[in-house]
ZAZATI-793750 format. One line per 3 residues: number of its first residue (from 0); their letters; for each residue x, y, z negated of C-alpha. Coordinates in nm, 3 decimals, padded with zeros to 5 digits. Each point is the difference from the previous one (the first is absolute). Layout:
<atoms>
NUM	a	X:Y:Z; ...
</atoms>
This chain:
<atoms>
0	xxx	-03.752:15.349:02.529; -00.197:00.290:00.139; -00.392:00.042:-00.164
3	xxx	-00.163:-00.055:00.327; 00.200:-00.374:00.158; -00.287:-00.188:-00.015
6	xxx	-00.229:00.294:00.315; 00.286:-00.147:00.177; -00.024:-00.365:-00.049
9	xxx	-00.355:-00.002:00.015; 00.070:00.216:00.368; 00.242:-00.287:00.113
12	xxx	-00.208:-00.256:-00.166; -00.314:00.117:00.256; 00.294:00.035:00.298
15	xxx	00.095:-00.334:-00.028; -00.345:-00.177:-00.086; -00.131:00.147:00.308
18	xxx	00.290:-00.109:00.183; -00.048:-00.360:-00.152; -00.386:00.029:00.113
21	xxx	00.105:00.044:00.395; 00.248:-00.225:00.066; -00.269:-00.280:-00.162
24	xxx	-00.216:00.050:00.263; 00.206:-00.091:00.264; 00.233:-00.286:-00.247
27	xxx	00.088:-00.295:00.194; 00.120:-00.328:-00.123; 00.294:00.035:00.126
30	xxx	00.060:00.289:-00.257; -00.111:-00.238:-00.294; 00.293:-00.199:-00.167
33	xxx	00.047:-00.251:-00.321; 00.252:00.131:-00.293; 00.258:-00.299:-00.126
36	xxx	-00.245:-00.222:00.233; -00.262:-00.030:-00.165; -00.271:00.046:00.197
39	xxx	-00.226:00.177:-00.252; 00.236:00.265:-00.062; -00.087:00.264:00.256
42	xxx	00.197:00.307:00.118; -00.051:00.198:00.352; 00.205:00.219:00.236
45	xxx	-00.253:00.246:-00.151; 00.108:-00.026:-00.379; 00.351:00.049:00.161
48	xxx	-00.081:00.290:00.175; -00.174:00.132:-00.231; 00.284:-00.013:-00.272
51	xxx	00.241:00.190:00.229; -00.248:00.260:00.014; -00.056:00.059:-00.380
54	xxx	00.386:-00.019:-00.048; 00.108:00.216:00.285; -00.251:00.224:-00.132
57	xxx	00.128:-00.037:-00.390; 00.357:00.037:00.078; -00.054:00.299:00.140
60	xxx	-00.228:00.150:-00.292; 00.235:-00.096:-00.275; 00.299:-00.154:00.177
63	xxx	00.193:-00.042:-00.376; -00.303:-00.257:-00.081; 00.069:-00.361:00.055
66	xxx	-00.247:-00.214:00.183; -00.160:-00.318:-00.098; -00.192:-00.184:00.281
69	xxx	-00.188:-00.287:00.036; 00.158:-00.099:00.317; 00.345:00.168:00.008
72	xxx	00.081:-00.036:-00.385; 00.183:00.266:-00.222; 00.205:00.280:00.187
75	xxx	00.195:00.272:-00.188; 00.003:00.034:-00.394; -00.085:00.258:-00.250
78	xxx	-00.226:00.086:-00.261; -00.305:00.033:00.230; -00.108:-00.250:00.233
81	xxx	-00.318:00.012:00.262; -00.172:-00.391:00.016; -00.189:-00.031:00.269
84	xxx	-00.234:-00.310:00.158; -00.074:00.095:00.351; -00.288:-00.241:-00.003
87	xxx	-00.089:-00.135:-00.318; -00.303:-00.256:00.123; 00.179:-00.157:00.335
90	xxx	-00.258:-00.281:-00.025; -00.257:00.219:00.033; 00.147:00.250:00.211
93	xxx	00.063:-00.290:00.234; -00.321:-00.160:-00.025; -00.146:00.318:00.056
96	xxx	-00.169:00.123:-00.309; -00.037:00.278:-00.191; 00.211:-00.052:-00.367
99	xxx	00.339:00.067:00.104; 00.223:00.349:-00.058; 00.298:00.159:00.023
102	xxx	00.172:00.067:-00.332; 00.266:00.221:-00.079; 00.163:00.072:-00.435
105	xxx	00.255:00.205:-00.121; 00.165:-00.159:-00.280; 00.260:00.169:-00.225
108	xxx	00.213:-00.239:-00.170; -00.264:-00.246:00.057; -00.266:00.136:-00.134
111	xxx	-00.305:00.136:00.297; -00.057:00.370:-00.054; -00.235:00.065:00.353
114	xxx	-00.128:-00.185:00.245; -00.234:00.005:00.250; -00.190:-00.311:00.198
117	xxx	-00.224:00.064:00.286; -00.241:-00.281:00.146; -00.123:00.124:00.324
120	xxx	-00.211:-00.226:00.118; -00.205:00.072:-00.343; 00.106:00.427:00.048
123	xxx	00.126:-00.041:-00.386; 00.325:00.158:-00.087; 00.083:00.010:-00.383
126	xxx	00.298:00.234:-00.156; 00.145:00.062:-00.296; 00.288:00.166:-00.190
129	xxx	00.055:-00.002:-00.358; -00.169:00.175:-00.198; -00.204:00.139:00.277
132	xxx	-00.310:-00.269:00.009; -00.061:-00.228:00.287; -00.249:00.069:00.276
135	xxx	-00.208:-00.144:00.270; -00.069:00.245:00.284; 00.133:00.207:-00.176
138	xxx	-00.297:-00.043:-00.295; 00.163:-00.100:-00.351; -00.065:-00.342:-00.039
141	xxx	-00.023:-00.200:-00.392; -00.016:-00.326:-00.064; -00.314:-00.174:-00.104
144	xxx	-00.194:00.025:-00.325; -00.055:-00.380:-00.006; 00.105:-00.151:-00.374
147	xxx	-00.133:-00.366:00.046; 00.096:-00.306:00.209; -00.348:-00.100:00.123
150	xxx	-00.054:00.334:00.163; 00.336:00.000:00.171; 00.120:-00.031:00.337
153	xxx	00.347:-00.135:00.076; 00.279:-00.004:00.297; 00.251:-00.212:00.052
156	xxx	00.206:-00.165:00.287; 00.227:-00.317:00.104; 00.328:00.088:00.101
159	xxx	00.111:-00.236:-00.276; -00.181:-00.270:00.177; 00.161:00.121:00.362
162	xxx	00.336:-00.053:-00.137; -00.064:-00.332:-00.205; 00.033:00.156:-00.328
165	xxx	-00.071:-00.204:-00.294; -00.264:00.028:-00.215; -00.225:00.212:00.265
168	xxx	-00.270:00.199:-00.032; -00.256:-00.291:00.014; 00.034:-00.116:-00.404
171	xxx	-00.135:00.376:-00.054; -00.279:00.015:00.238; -00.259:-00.248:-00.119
174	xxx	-00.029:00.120:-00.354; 00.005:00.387:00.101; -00.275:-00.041:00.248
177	xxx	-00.194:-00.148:-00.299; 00.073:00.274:-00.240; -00.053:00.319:00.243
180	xxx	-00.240:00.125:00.287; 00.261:-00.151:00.237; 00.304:00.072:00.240
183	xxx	00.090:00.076:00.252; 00.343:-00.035:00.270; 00.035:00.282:00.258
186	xxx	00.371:-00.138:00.060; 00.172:00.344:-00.101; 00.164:00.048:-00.353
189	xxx	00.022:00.371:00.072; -00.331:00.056:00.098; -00.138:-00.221:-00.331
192	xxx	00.194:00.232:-00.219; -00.156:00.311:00.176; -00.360:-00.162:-00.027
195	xxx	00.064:-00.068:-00.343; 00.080:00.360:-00.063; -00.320:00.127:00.164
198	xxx	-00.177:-00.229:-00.224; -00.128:-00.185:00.299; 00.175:-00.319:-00.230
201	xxx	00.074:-00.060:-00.381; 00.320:-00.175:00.066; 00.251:-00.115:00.289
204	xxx	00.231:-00.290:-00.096; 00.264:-00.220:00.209; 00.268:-00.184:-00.074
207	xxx	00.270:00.011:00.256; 00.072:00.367:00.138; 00.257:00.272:00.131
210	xxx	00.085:00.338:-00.092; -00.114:00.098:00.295; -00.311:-00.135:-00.008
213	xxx	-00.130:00.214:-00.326; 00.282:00.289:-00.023; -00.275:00.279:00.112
216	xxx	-00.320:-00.224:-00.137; 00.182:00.032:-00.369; 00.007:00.353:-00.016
219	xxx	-00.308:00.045:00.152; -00.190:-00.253:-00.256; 00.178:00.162:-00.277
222	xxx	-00.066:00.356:00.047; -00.362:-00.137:00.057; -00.022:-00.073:-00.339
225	xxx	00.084:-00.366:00.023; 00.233:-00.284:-00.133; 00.278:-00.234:00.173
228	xxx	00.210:-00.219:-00.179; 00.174:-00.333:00.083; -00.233:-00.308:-00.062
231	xxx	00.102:00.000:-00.353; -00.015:00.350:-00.099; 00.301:00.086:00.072
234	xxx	00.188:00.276:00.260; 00.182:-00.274:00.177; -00.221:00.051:00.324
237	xxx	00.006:-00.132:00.263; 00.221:-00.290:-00.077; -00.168:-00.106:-00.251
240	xxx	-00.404:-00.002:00.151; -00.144:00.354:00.051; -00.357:00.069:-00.242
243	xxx	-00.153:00.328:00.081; -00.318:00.101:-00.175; -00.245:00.264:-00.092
246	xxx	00.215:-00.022:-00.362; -00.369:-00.037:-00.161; 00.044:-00.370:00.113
249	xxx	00.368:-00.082:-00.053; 00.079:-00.136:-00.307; -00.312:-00.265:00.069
252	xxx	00.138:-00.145:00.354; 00.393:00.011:-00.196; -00.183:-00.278:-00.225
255	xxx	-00.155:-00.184:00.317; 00.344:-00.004:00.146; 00.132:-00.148:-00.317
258	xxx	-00.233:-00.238:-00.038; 00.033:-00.348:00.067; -00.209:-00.125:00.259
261	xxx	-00.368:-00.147:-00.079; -00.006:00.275:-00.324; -00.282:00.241:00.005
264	x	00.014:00.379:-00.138
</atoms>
């Protein structure tokens, strides 16, 4: 992997967001369909189109690199492997507002080494390669100083609850809203990993997600300075719920996760 991968994501990342920010304004319904019919599970021509873009334009940067897409699934194999959500945010993007992005991680052997996710109707694109630090803007970004729960600001979001997973995300919410500042759902995992490594949140939690959906926001929260694990501490992400965190605060929410409903910390 060449030192410098991640000026090029972030270049495609802009390409594509920009790309994703016309063809909105002129998005019919016609060009808005259900996935496995359910009618809360949104994609558009536009997340189609732009897909094809970012992999036409991957294949021919690294055309040994398999591709892993949210719409098209896996094509090609190797060692390395771009992930990329065209739109990670479709509700929003469809409803026209601002949280949504396009999101594009290289993995090697599973594991996200760069990334880069631009949102541009909020002109925020985030990078980051190992070892290299993470950046807004191209201004290092760190994760927030905060070390207690009642001064802390969460994400989270409810694909769990689009799909019918059970338990949801509504056993945590009562009892973290009590024990924090609050939370908040912008509807874009990606995005609430990003956030979280700007320090903009303490902690971005959900229980039901893709690769896709975090493969640039890991790397990016990580070289930030911050902490994602599974929902019990573990590296079995996302399959098994997806906790990212300022680290300062992890170890505390692992014991809210493990705790039986109606306990207090």
């Amino acid at each position: 992997m060449s030192s410098g991968i991640s000026g090029f994501l972030a270049e495609l990342a802009v390409a594509a967001g920009r790309l994703a920010a016309e063809r909105r304004r002129g998005l019919s319904r016609e060009a808005i369909h259900c996935k496995h019919h359910n009618p809360a599970d949104l994609v558009t021509d536009v997340d189609r189109e732009v897909e094809a873009m970012l992999t036409a334009e991957l294949r021919k940067f690294r055309p040994d690199y398999s591709i892993f897409g949210e719409e098209n699934g896996v094509s090609g194999d190797g060692e390395y492997q771009f992930v990329i959500d065209p739109i990670d945010g479709t509700t929003s993007f469809v409803h026209d507002l601002p949280h949504y992005c396009v999101s594009i991680g290289l993995c090697h052997r599973g594991k996200s080494i760069a990334g880069a996710v631009y949102a541009p109707r909020l002109d925020e694109l985030y990078t980051a390669e190992i070892g290299g630090g993470a950046f807004l803007n191209g201004e290092r970004i760190r994760v927030s100083e905060c070390a207690r729960l009642d001064a802390a600001l969460f994400t989270t979001g409810f694909s769990c609850v689009r799909i019918g997973l059970t338990p949801d995300n509504f056993s945590y919410l009562p009892r973290l809203a009590r024990l924090s500042q609050g939370f908040r759902c912008g509807g874009s995992a990606a995005l609430d990993l990003c956030h979280t490594a700007a320090g903009k949140f303490e902690a971005c939690w959900e229980i039901r997600l893709q690769p896709y959906d975090i493969a640039a926001g890991v790397i990016i929260l990580t070289e930030a300075g911050g902490q994602i694990t599974d929902l019990a501490g573990g590296d079995a992400y996302p399959e098994r719920g997806t906790l990212g965190s300022n680290g300062l605060l992890h170890a505390k929410l692992l014991e809210f996760f493990h705790a039986p409903p109606g306990s207090t910390l």
